[in-house]
C-alpha positions in Angstrom: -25.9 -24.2 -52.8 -26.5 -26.5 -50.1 -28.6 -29.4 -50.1 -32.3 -29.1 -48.3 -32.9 -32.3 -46.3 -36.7 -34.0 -47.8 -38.2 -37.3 -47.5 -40.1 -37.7 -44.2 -39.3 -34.7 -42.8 -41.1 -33.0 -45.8 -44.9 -31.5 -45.0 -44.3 -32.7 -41.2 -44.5 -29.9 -38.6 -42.1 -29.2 -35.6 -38.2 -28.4 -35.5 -36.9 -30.0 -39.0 -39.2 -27.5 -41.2 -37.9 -24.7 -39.2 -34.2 -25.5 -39.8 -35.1 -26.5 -43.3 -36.7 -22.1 -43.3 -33.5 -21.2 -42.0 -31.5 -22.8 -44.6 -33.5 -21.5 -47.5 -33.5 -18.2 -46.0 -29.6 -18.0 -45.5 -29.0 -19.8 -48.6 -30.5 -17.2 -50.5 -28.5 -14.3 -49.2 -30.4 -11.3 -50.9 -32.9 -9.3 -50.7 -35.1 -12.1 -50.9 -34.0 -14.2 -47.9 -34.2 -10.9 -46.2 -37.9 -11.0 -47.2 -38.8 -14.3 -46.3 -37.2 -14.1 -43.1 -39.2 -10.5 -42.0 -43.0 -12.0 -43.4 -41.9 -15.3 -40.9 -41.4 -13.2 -38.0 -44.5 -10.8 -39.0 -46.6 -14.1 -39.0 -45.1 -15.2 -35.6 -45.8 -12.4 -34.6 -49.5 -12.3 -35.2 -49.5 -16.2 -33.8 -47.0 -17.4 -31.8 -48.3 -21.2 -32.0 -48.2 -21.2 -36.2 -46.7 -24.0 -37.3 -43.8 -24.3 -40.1 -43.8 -26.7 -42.7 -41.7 -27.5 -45.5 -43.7 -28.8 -48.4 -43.6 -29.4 -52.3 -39.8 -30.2 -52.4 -39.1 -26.8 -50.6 -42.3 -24.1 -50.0 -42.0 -22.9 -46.6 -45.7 -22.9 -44.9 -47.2 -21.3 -42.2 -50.4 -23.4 -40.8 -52.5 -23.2 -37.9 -56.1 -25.0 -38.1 -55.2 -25.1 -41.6 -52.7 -23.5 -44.0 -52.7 -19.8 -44.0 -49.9 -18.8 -46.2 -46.9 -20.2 -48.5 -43.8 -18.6 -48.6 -42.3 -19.3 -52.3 -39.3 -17.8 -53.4 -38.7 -16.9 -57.5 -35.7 -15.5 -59.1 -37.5 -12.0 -58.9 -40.1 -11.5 -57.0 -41.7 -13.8 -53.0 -45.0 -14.5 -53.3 -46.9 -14.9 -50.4 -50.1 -16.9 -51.1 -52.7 -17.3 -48.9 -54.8 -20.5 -49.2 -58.1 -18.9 -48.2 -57.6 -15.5 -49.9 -60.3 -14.8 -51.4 -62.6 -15.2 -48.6 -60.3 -12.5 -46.6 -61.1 -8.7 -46.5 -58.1 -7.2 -48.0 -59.1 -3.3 -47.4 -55.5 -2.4 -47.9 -55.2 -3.7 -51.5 -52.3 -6.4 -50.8 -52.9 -9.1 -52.9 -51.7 -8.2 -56.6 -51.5 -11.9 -57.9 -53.7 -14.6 -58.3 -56.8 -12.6 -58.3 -58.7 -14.8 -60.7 -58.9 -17.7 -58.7 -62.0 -18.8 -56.5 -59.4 -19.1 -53.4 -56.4 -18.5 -53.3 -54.9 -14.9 -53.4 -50.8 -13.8 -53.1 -48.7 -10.7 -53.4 -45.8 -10.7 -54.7 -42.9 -8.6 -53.2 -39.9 -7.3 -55.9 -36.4 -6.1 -54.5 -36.9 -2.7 -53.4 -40.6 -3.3 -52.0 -41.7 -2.1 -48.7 -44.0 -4.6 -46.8 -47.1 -2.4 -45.1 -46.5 -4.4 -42.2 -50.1 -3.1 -40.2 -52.0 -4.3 -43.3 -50.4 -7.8 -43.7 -50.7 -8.3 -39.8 -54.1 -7.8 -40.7 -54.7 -10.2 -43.6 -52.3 -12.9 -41.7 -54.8 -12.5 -38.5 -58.1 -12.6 -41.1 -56.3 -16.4 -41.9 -55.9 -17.4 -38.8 -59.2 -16.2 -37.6 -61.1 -18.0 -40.5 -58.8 -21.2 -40.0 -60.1 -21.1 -36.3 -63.7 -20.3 -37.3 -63.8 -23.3 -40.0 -62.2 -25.7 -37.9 -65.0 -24.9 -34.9 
């Protein structure tokens, strides 16, 4: 396993959280990494100026007036939390963890899962929409 860089670069934005993404992602090398890697470039995707962080010893996060999402990885299962959640309309039925909470809502992928990439576009632009409108 190789060893992620921390310290000072950890929770900063810019180039080092990106490579630190990278790493994780490759380091993994399963299906997993494989899912990381396609919700980073779905959340690129719906903003282009997101900005990676690396936080909490190693939680890939995705922020832009605010955090919108966490990427963590688990032996069986990426969970994909977003900070605001519960606030968001999720008319597709994503989230399926953390649904008790007052804020915070994730799904969690499994090997085999499909991501309904139209619906998580959705949710990911609901984040950044609400970042944008709370930070007005």
């Amino acid at each position: 396993m190789k060893k992620r860089q921390s310290g000072s670069e950890e929770g900063s934005g810019g180039e080092v959280p990106s490579r630190l993404i990278d790493a994780r992602i490759e380091e993994l090398g399963d299906w997993r990494g494989e899912m990381l890697a396609r919700v980073r470039t779905l959340v690129k995707q719906v903003d282009p100026e997101v900005v990676e962080e690396w936080k909490w010893r190693g939680v890939p996060v995705w922020s832009h007036a605010g955090m919108i999402c966490t990427g963590e990885t688990y032996k069986n299962a990426v969970k994909i939390t977003f900070a605001k959640g519960a606030s968001l309309d999720d008319a597709s039925g994503l989230f399926n963890s953390s649904l008790e909470g007052n804020t915070r809502r994730a799904i969690d992928f499994h090997e085999g899962d499909e991501i309904d990439e139209k619906a998580l576009k959705a949710l990911l632009r609901a984040a950044v929409d609400l970042n944008a409108s709370s930070a007005g």
